[in-house]
N, C-alpha and C positions, 0 to 999 in steps of 0.2 A: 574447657575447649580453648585451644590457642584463640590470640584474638585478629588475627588474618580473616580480612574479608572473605565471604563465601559465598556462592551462587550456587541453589541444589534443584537441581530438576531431574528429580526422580521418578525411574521404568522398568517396569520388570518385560517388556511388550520383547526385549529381545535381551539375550544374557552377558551385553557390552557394557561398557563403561568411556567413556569421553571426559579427563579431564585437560583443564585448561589451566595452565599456571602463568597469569599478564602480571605482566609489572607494567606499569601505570607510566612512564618516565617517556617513553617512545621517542623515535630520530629526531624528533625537535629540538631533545637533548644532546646532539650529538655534534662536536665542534665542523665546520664546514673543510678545514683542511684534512678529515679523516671521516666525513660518509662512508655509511658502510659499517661501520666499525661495529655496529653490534649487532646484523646479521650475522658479520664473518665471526665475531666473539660466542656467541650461540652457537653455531654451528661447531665452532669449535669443540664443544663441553660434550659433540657425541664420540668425539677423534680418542676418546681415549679420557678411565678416568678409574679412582681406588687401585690403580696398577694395572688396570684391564690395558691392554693396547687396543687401537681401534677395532681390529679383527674380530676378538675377542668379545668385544660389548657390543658389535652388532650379532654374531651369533650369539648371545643372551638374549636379545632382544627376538629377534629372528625365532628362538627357541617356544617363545611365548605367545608369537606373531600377532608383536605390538607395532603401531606406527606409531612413531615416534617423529616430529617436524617443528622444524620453530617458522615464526614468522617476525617481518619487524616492519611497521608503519609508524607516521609520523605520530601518532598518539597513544599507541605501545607497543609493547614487544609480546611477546608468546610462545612457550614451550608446550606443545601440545601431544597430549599421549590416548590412544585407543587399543584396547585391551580386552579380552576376554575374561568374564567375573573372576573364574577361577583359580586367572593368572593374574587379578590386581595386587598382592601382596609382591609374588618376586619382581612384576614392573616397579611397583612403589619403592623396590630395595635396589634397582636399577636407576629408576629417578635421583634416589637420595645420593648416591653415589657420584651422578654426573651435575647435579646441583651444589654436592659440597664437598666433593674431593677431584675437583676435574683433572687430568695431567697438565693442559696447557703445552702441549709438543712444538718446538722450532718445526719437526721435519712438518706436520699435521699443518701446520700452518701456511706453510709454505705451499704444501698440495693446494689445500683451500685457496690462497691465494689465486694459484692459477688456474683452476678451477673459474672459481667468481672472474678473475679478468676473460676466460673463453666464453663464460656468461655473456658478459659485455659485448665481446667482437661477436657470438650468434646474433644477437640481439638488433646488430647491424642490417640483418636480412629480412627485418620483421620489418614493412614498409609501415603498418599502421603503427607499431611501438614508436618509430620513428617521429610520426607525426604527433602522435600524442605527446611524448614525453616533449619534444621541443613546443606545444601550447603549454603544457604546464612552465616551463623555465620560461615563458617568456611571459603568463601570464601571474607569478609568484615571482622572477626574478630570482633576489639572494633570502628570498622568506625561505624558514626550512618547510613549508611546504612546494618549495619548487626544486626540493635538492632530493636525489636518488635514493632512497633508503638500501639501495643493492651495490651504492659508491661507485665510480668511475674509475678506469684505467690508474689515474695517477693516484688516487688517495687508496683504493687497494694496494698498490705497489708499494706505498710508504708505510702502511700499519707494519707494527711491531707486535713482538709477543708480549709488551711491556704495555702497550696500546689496547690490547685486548684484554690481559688480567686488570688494567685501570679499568677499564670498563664495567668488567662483571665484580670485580669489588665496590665498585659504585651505583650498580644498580639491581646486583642480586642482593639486596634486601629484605628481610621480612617485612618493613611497613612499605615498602611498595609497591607487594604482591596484594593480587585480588586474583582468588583460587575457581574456576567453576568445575561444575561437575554435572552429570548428566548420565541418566540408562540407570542399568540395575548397581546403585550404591548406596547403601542406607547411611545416616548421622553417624553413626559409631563407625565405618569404615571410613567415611571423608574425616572422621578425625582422626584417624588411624595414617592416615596418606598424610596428610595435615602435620600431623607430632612428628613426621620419621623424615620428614623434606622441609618444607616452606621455613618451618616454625623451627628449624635449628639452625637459618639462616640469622647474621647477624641483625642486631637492632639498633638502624639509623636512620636518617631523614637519604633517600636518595635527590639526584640533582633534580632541581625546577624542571617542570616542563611549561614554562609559562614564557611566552609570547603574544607577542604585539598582533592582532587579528593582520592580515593582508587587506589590501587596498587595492581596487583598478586603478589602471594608468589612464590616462585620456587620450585617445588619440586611437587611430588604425592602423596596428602594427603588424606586421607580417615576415614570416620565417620558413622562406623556401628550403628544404631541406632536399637539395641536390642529389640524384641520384641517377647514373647516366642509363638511356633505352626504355623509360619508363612509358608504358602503353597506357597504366592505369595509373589514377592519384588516389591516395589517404587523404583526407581534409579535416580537419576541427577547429570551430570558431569558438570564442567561449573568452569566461570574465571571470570575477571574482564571486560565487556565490552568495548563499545565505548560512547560518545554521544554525542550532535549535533557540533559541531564545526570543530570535529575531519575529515579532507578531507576523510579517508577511512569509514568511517561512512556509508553513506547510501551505497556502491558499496558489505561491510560483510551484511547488511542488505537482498541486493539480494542474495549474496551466501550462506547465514542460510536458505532463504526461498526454496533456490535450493534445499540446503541439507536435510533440516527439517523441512520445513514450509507448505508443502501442502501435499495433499492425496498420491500423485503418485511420492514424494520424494525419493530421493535416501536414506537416511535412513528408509523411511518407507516401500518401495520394501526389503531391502536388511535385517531389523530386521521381517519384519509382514509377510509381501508375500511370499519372496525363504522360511524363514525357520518356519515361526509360532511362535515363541518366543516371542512376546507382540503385544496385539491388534493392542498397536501406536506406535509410537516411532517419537519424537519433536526436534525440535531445533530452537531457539526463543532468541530476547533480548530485556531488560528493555529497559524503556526510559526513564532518570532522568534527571534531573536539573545536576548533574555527570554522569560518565559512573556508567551504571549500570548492571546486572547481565545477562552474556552470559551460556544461559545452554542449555544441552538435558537432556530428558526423557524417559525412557521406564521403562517397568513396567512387566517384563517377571517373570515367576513361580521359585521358589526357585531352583530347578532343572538344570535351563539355564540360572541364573543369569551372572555365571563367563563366558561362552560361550557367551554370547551378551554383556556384558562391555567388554571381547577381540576383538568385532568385532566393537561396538562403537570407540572405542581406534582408531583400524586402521584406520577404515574410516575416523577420526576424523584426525589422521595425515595424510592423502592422500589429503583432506581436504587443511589443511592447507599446504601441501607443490605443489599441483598441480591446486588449485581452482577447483570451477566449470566445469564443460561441457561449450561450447558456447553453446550448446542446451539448456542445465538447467538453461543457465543464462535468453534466450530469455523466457522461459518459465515462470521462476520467474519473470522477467519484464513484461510481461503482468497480469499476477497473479494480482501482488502487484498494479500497474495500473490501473485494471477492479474493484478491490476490495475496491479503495479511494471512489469509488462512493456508495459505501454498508455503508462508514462512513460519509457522508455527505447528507443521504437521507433526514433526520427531521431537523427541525429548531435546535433541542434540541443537535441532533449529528454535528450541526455545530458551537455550541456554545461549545461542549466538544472539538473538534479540536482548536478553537481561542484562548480558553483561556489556553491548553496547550502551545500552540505559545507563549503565553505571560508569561508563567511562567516558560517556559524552555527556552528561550530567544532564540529564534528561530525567524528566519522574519516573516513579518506578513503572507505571501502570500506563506509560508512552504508547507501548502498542495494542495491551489491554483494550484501549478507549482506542485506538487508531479507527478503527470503521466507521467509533461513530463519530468522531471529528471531522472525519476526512469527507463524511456526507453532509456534516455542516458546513462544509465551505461553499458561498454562494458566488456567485459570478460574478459581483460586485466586487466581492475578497479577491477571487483571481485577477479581476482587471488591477485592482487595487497594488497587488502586489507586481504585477508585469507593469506598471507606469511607474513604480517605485525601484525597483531592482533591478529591471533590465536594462540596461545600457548599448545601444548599437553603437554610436560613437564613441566607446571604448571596447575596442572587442579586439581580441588577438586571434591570429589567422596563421595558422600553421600546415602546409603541405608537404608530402613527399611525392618528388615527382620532378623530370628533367627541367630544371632551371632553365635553360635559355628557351623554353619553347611558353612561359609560362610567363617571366618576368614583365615582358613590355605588355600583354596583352591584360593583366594587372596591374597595370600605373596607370594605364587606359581607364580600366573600371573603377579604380581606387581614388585617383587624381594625384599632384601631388603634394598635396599635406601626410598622405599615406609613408610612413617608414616599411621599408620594402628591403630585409637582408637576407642572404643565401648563405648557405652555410654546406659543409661539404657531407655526405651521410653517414664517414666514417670521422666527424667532429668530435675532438675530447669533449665538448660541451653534450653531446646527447647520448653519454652514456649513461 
């Protein structure tokens, strides 16, 4: 058997197949004057490929009615295909084709292009994208986890078709794929799929994905993202996480879910319930190959913005200087515990759990044990890690929502040590 990593999570319960083909390298590899560049390279390889024009090899594909989709985040990328059993060979002879004989078309490119930049300008209308995307660049900066895996206006504009075959020469690699697979596929077909794609790609080292973990800033900074007539705001406060290696790791895990992770949370009682100010109100963190991004969310009416980031604030320091309830932690630990089983239902969600194990370098048997870890975290551990990782005096604050009715009544609440920039909603920076 080729020697490409593999993930098998084998089902006969229904007669699909889900495989995944990651390469390991992800946007962290990806120079910051050209973001972007291997979504739009990926996407490329379906435009056309063995002579098919695009037409062409989406009716092949169509014909078998496979879906076919890539993905690209900071810590890989992913060509992923879903198939009917007894259509896995001519998809696998349709994979092998777009993996090693792509076309690479000027015109295809050009589409895409424009394409991904109308991404961008819809994306203008999504108030919460807005708010989110500007806490993360403000909370990573020039880390590449604070830069777009989907690229912005200017650096889609500048890729080339010379930008995109460097790319996929550089990172379609066979040692930097890691293969899963999932539903009804026995050993002898995954090597089958395996010898006729992955494994007749070339054999090199593809680029580093190695980077420097991110850091908070100190200080309360803040990034009104202007947008005129606005009735209601997006809001998200948030720092630099944890992630897995880190001892207090999973213990802030239970104390966010305490805090802001389910219905009957103490931020979602204390913003939605006592006072009506936002339907939800969140508190959740990334899971990266780095720590990655600890934020909350609410989304209260222009009117009660500055009254519920003062009351996030507090809670957020109470928080972090008293942890958890012992009741909210028992609560959270069952939560988090009952709810491993809601991600491990389908072969397909069990293949999504291994093969993050494997690419955030996590043990293999991470979520195996999860329940029963996640019940061993005592109150002690949550405070423990909420006096350790939380930081309210370094916290980034990002809103969408009409600047001038927002800013002064904000340097009121903030004082001013607080950094306080606005920024326009249709900003080359928040694409």
């Amino acid at each position: 058997m080729s020697e490409i990593h593999t993930i098998h999570e084998h089902s006969t319960d229904l007669p699909l197949v889900d495989l995944r083909h990651v390469v390991r390298t992800g946007a962290v590899t990806e120079p910051a004057e050209l973001t972007g560049v291997g979504r739009i390279a990926l996407r490329l390889l379906r435009r056309g490929a063995a002579g098919m024009a695009r037409r062409e090899l989406d009716e092949a594909f169509d014909r078998i009615a496979a879906v076919v989709s890539v993905q690209a985040t900071p810590d890989f990328y992913a060509i992923h295909v879903r198939v009917l059993r007894r259509f896995l060979e001519r998809a696998t002879d349709l994979v092998a084709k777009v993996m090693l004989e792509p076309e690479l078309s000027q015109d295809e490119l050009d589409r895409l292009r424009r394409e991904s930049v109308a991404e961008v300008v819809t994306s203008r209308d999504d108030d919460r994208h807005l708010a989110s995307r500007a806490l993360r660049m403000l909370v990573f900066g020039d880390h590449p986890y604070g830069l777009t895996t989907r690229g912005t206006v200017e650096t889609i504009e500048r890729m080339t078709l010379d930008d995109a075959a460097r790319f996929l020469d550089q990172h379609l690699v066979a040692d930097a794929f890691l293969v899963g697979a999932a539903g009804d596929i026995d050993d002898v077909a995954l090597r089958d799929c395996l010898d006729r794609t992955v494994a007749r790609l070339p054999r090199r080292s593809p680029p580093a994905a190695d980077c420097e973990p991110p850091v908070s800033v100190p200080g309360i900074r803040v990034v009104l993202v202007d947008k005129p007539e606005r009735t209601q705001t997006q809001i998200f406060l948030g720092h630099v996480g944890t992630a897995y290696g880190d001892p207090h790791d999973l213990p802030l895990r239970v104390a966010l879910t305490a805090f802001g992770g389910t219905f009957t949370s103490r931020l979602m009682r204390e913003v939605r319930v006592e006072r009506g100010w936002s339907y939800g109100a969140y508190a959740s963190m990334g899971r990266g190959r780095l720590p990655d991004l600890l934020n909350m969310w609410v989304f209260p009416a222009m009117k009660d913005a500055v009254p519920c980031i003062e009351l996030v604030l507090r809670l957020y320091e109470e928080l972090q200087a008293e942890g958890p309830t012992p009741d909210d932690v028992a609560f959270a630990r069952d939560f988090l515990a009952r709810s491993m089983a809601l991600q491990k239902d389908t072969a397909s969600a069990r293949l999504t759990l291994r093969l993050k194990q494997e690419l955030l370098g996590m043990p293999d048997d991470y979520y195996d044990t999860f329940a029963e870890r996640v019940r061993a975290v005592t109150p002690e551990q949550a405070r423990d890690a909420t006096a350790a990782r939380l930081d309210h005096r370094s916290l980034a604050i990002a809103i969408t929502c009409t600047a001038s009715e927002l800013a002064g009544p904000l340097r009121k609440l903030l004082g001013d040590d607080a950094v306080i920039e606005t920024i326009p909603y249709d900003s080359p920076k928040l694409a």
